[in-house]
TIBA-70248 format. One line per field, with one value per residue (C-alpha): residue in one letter; x, y, z. Coordinates in pm, whole numbers, plus 50000, padded with zeros to 5 digits. Layout:
<recs>
type (A,...)
u (X,...)
v (Y,...)
w (Z,...)
</recs>
This chain:
<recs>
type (X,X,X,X,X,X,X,X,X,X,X,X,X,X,X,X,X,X,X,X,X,X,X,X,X,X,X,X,X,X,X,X,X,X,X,X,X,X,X,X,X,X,X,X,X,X,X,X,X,X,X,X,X,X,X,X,X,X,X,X,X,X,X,X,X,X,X,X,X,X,X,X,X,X,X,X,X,X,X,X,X,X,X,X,X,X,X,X,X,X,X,X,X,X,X,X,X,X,X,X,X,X,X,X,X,X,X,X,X,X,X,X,X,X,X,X,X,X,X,X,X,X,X,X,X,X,X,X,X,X,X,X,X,X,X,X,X,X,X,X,X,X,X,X,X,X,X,X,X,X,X,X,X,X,X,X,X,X,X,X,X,X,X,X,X,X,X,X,X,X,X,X,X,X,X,X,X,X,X,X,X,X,X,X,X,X,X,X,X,X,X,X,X,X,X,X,X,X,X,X,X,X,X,X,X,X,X,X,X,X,X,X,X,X,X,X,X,X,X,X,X,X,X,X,X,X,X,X,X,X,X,X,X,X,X,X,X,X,X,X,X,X,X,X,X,X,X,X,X,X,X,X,X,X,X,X,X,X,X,X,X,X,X,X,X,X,X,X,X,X,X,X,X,X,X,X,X,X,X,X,X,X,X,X,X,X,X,X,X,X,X,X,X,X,X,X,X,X,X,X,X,X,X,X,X,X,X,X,X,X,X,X,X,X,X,X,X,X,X,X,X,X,X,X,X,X,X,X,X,X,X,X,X,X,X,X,X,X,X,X,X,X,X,X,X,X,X,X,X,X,X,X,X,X,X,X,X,X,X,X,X,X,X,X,X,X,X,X,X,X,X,X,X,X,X,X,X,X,X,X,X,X,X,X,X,X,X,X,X,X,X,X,X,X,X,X,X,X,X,X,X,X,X,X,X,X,X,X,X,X,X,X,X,X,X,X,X,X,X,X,X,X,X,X,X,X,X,X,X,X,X,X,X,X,X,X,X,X,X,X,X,X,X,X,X,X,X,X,X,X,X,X,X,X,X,X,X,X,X,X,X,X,X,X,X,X,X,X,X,X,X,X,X,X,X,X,X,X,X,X,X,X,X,X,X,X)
u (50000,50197,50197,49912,49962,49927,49972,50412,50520,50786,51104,51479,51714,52075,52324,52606,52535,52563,52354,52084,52387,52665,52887,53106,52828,52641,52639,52771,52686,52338,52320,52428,52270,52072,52168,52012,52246,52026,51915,51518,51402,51119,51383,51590,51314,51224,51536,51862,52127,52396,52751,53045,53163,53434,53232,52905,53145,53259,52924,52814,53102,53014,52646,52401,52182,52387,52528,52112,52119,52412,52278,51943,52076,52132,51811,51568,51422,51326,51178,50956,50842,50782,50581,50393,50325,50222,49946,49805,49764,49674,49372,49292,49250,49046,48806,48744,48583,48372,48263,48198,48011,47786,47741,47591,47837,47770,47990,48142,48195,48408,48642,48703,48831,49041,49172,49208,49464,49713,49676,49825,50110,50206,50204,50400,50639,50735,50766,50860,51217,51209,51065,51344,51577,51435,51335,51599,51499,51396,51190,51004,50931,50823,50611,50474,50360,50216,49993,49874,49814,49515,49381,49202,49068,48943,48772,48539,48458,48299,48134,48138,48256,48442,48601,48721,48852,49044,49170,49264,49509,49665,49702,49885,50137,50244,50316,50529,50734,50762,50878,51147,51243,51298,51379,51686,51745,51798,51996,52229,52245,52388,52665,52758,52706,52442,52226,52012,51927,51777,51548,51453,51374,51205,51037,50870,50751,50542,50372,50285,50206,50004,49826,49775,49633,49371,49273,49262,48899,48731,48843,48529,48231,48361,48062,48258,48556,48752,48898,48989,49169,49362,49466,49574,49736,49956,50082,50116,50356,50552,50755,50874,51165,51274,51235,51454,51727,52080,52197,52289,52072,52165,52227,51877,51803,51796,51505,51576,51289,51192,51130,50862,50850,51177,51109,50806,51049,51289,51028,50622,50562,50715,50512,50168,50228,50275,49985,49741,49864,49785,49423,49343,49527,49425,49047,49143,49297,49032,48730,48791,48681,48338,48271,48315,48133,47852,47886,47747,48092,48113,48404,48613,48595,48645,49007,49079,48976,49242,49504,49449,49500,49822,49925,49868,50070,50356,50398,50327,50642,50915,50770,50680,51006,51242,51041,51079,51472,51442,51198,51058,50885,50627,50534,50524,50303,50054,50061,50004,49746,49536,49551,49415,49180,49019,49025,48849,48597,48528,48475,48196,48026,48084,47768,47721,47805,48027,48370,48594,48548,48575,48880,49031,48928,49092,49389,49458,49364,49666,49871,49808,49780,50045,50329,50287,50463,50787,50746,50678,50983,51237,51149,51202,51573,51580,51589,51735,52126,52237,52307,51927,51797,51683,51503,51342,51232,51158,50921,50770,50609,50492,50310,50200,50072,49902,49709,49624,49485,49244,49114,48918,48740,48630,48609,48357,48172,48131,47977,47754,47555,47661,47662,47899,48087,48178,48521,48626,48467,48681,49005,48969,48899,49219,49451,49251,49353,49730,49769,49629,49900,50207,50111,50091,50482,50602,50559,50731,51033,51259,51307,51643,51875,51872,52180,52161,51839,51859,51734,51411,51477,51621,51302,51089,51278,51216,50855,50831,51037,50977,51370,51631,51931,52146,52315,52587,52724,52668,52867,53163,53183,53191,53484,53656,53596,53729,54056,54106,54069,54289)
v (50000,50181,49944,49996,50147,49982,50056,49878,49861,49848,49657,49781,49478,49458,49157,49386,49483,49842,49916,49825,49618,49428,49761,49497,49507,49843,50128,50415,50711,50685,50989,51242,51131,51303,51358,51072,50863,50848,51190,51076,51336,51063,50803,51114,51163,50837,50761,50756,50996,51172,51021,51196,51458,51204,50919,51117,51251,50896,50745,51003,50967,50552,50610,50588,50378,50066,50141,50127,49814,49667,49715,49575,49236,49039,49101,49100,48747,48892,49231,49000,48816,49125,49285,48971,48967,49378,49297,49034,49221,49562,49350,49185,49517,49680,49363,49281,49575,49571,49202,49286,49537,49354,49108,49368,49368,49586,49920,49792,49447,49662,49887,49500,49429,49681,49664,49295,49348,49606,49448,49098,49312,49471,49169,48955,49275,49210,48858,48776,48871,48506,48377,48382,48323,48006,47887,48067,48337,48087,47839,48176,48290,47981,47931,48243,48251,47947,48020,48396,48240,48029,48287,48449,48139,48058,48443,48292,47984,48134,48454,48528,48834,48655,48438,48706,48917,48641,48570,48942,48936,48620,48790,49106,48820,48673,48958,49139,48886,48829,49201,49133,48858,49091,49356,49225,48991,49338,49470,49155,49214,49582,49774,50128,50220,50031,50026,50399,50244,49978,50041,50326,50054,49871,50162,50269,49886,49923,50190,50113,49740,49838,50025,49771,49536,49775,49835,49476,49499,49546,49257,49014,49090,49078,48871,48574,48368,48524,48782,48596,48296,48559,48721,48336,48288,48626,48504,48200,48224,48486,48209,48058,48277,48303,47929,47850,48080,48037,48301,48310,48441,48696,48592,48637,48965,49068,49283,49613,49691,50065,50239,50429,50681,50781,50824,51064,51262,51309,51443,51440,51618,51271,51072,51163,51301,50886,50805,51035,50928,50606,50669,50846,50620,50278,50416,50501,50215,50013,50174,50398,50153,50142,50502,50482,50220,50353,50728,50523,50429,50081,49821,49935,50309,50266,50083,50363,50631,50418,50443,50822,50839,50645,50878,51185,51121,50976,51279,51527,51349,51577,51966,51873,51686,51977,52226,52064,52053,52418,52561,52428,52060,52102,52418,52140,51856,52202,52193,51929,51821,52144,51987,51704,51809,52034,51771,51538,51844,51884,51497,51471,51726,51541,51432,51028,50859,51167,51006,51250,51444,51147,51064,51432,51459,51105,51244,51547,51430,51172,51431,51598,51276,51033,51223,51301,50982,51049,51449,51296,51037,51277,51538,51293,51250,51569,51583,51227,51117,50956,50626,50648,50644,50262,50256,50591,50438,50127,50279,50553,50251,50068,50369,50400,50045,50043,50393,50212,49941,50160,50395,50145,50066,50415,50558,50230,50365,50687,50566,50357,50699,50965,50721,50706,51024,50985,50832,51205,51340,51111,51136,51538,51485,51329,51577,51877,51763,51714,52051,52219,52019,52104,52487,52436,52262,52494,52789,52536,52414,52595,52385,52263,52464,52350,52237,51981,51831,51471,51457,51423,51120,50927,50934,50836,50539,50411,50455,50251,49963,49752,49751,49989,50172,50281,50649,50617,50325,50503,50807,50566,50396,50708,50843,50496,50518,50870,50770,50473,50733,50989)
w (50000,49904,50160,50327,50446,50431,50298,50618,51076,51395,51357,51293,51259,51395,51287,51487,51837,51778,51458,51173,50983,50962,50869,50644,50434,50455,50227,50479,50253,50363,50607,50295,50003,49741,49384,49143,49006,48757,48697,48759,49030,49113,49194,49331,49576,49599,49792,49575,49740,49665,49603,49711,49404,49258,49229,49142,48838,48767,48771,48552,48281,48232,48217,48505,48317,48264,48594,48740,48518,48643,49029,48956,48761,49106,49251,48940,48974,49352,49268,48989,49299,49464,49188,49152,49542,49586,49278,49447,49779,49590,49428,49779,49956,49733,49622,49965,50104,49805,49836,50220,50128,49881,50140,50351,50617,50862,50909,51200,51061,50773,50989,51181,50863,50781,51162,51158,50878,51054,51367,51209,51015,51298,51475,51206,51202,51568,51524,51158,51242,51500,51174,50942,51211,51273,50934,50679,50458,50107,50399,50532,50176,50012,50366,50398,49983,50021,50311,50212,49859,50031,50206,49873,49791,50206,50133,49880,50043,50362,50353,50728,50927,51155,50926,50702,51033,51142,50764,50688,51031,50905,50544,50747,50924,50643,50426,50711,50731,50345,50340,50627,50387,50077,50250,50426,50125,49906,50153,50116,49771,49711,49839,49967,49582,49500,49798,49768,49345,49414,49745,49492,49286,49524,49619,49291,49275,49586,49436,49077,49083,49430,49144,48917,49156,49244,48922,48851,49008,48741,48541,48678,48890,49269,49339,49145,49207,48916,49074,49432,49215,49018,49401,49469,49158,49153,49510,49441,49146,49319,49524,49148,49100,49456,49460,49208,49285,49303,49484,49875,50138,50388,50750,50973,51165,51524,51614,51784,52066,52039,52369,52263,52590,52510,52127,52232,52446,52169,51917,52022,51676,51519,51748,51756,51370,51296,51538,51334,50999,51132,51253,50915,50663,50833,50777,50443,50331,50471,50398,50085,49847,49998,50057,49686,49578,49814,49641,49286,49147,48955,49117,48753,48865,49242,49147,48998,49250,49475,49235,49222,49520,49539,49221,49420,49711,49504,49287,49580,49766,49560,49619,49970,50031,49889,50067,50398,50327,50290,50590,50927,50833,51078,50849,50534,50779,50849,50471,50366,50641,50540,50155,50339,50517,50183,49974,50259,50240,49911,49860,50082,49854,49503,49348,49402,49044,48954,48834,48728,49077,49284,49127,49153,49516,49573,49397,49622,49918,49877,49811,50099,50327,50222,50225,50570,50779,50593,50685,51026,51015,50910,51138,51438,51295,51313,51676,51711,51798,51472,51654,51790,51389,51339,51687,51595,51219,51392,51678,51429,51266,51568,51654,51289,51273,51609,51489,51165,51316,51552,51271,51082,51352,51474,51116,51045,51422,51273,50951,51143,51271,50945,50648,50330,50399,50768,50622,50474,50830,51023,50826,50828,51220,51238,51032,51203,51524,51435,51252,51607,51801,51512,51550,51907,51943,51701,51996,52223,52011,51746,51448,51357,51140,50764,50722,51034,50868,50751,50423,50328,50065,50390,50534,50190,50240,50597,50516,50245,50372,50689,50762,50807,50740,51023,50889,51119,51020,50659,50748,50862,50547,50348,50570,50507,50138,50183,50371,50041,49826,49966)
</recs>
């Protein structure tokens, strides 16, 4: 979702006792990164950094391209899988809030849905680590594919509330810890030059095959088993090319507890920024498909009112992101909140059956809503000790997750008593009340100077992946790189 949310929750991973990674085998320019190696500003802002001036030049001179190509070769046959695994999920999220729906589940019946699924991500995302430890990063894959490739077809079977509650958390366990094994597995795979080109890649993945899967509804009627076999099938052929691959696997994880009191004490804006994009994105993710298949759109047209909205936040990350480089970020999260909150607005106002305005209003209120857990994320690094980075990314999205699984639940109450557009009501709650607590902090703190920021792109990147980099162990590496070079 994007991961849903969905579009993605707590862990940081340490194989050394002092950081995210082994630094033997991490990229240390991380903390200082920027320019595209490429020269895409999507992929620029997507996550690839800047190189240090020599061997940005030297890059440059034998052609970024084959040198993206040359970065990507090792880990194609997995980023297949993982586009074959994202469309299958992207379809499940959007059909099944549309079948429940048909099925005249009850509104509270749908935010349990929605909730059912964070809660067993964020779950599998505390405990997939023990996972792969125990059963090897191919075992957990093949394991995990297999089991969440049932689950579509187990949807279809039974009809029942329950059933499907206790089906969507399994669906959110498996998947965290298939993205722990990729994840870490891509890490593995790249170096200190290659690392910031392909998470980039990995990156732009999530979102556009997210995409396709939701617009995949409208290939069959939901009320058939088309569209649940071709969830199944997508998942279930995603294991193929890991399965037969010849490469090594990394070494397993060690999870990194965050202590959340202390993460709140370093940066509240950070924290209850995360818990609010939580509240309002869970709902979102979970119930945006039926406010608009209840507003008159077919199941064709509300897959693409999702991937609007995906589309809107992904091209809204580069202004906001170089902007919040530039001046206070909690002025940017005020921003972008208020875009938010006037798109939220102005869709519960759109005529029912009206398509192009849906779709706009979709459009700009992910602009203004998904870009706001990396504003959050970076400005907590901000305030954060470098070495104190991959607990603060890791606890960010354990507060993230547990916010996303409670907003479902009390977006679906409030539909229950105001109808279809109580989503937009309780999503513009949300941002309303986090823009009056950022202008509040901002007459309690001073922001940091500019040029002590971390980088926005750093921050794009911890929010779209489930692991994480440590920066200081970056920073070393670049001064040992340095020190060769010299």
């Amino acid at each position: 979702m994007f991961r849903s949310p969905c579009d993605n929750i707590a862990r940081g991973f340490s194989n050394s006792p002092h950081g995210y990674l082994n630094p033997d085998n991490v990229g240390r320019q991380h903390a200082h990164m920027k320019t595209c190696v490429c020269g895409c500003p999507i992929l620029c802002e997507l996550g690839v950094r800047k190189l240090d001036h020599s061997r940005a030049n030297s890059i440059g001179a034998s052609g970024s391209c084959s040198s993206l190509a040359a970065a990507i070769s090792p880990v194609s046959a997995l980023l297949f899988s993982v586009a074959l695994l994202l469309a299958g999920n992207g379809l499940q999220g959007t059909l099944l809030p549309i079948r429940a729906n048909i099925e005249h589940f009850i509104p509270l019946e749908l935010g349990l849905l929605g909730s059912a699924y964070f809660a067993g991500f964020t779950l599998g995302c505390i405990q997939g680590p023990s996972v792969v430890k125990r059963a090897g990063h191919i075992r957990a894959f093949l394991a995990m594919t297999s089991l969440a490739s049932i689950v579509p077809l187990l949807h279809v079977m039974e009809v029942d509330p329950v059933m499907w509650w206790a089906l969507r958390a399994f669906t959110g366990f498996c998947f965290a810890v298939l993205y722990i094994v990729i994840e870490s597995w891509l890490n593995a795979k790249s170096d200190n030059r290659t690392r910031g080109m392909i998470f980039s890649v990995y990156t732009i993945i999530n979102l556009t095959v997210i995409t396709a899967g939701q617009m995949m509804v409208g290939l069959a009627d939901p009320r058939s088993f088309a569209l649940f076999g071709i969830a199944s099938i997508l998942v279930s052929i995603a294991a193929l090319p890991v399965a037969f691959t010849i490469s090594s696997t990394p070494a397993p994880a060690e999870f990194v507890r965050p202590r959340l009191k202390r993460l709140y004490a370093i940066s509240p804006v950070g924290v209850a920024a995360c818990f609010a994009v939580g509240l309002a994105n869970g709902a979102f993710w979970s119930l945006g498909p039926v406010f608009a298949q209840n507003q008159g759109l077919l199941a064709a047209d509300v897959g693409f009112y999702m991937s609007a909205v995906v589309l809107g936040g992904a091209l809204s990350q580069w202004p906001l992101g170089l902007l919040s480089d530039r001046i206070d970020r909690r002025l940017v999260m005020v921003i972008a909140a208020t875009i938010a909150v006037a798109a939220a607005g102005a869709a519960m106002f759109v005529p029912a059956g009206d398509r192009i305005l849906m779709i706009a209003t979709g459009a700009l209120f992910g602009a203004g809503a998904f870009p706001l857990y990396p504003l959050a994320v970076a400005h907590a690094n901000d305030f954060a000790d470098p070495s104190d980075y991959v607990e603060m990314s890791s606890g960010l999205l354990l507060i993230y997750g547990i916010g996303a699984a409670i907003g479902p639940l009390m977006a679906s109450l409030a539909r229950h008593y105001m109808q279809a557009p109580s989503l937009y009501v309780f999503t513009a709650g949300a941002h309303v009340l986090l823009i009056g607590y950022v202008i509040w902090r901002m007459t309690q703190r001073q922001p940091v100077a500019a040029p002590d920021r971390v980088e926005y792109s750093e921050a794009v990147i911890a929010a779209q992946t489930v692991t994480h980099f440590d920066p200081l162990s970056v920073q070393a590496e670049g001064a040992d790189s340095a020190k060769v070079a010299a």
